[in-house]
C-alpha positions as CSV (number, residue, x, y, z in Angstrom):
1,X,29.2,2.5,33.0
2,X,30.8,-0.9,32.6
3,X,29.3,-3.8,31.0
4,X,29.0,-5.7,34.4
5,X,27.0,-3.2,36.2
6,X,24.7,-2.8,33.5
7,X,24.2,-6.4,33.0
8,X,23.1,-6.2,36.9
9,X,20.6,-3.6,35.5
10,X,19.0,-6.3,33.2
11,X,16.5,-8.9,35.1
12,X,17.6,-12.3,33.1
13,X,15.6,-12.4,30.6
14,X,16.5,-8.9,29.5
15,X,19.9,-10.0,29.6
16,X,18.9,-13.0,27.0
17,X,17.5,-10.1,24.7
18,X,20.2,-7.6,25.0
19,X,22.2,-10.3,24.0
20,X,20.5,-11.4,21.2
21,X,20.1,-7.7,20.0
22,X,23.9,-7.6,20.2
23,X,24.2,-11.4,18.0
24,X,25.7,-12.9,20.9
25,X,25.2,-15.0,24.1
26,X,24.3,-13.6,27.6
27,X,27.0,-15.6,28.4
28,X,29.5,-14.5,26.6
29,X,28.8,-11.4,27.7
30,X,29.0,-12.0,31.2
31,X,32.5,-13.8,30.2
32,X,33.2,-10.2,28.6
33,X,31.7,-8.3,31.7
34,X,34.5,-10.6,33.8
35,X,37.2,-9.5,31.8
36,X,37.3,-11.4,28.7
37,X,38.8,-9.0,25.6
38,X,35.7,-8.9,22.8
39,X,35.7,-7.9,19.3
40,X,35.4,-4.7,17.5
41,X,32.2,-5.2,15.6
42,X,30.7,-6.2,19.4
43,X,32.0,-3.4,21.3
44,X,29.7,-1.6,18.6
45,X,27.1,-3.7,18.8
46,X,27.2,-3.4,22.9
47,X,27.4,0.3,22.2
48,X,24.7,0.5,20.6
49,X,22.1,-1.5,21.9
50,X,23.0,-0.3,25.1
51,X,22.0,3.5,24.1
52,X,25.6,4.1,24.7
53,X,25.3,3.1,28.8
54,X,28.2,1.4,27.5
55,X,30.8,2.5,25.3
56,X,33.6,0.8,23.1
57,X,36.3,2.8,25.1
58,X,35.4,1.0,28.3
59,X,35.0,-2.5,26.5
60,X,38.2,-2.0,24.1
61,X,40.6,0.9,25.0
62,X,43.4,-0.7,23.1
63,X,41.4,0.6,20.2
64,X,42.0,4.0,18.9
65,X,38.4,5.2,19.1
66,X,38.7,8.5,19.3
67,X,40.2,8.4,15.3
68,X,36.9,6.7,14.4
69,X,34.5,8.5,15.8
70,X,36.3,11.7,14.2
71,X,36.2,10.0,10.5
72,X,33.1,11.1,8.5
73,X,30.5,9.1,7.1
74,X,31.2,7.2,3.9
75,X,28.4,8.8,1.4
């Protein structure tokens, strides 16, 4: 899913706490959800604290994910 429609899943307060989780503002994510490009490290973040309801692919696809998520874990 994209990161607009599952903003919309979020009443607003939830949206204040995802965001928070995410070290951001619910408005930059809404800014992000309209369009605007966001960085790496938040497309992560977004990824994660969404249980993967949205993924980095759909928030960054100029990234070459696929490469990272192939690379093992650094010990």
């Amino acid at each position: 899913m994209d990161l607009k429609t599952y903003l919309k899943t979020l009443n607003p307060d939830g949206r204040e706490v995802f965001a928070r989780r995410c070290g951001t503002s619910a408005g930059h994510l809404r800014n992000i959800a309209y369009g605007k490009v966001c960085g790496e490290k938040l497309a992560v973040d977004i990824e994660r604290e969404s249980g993967r309801r949205v993924i980095c692919e759909t928030l960054r696809p100029d990234v070459d994910w696929q490469f990272l998520r192939q690379t093992p874990r650094a010990a």
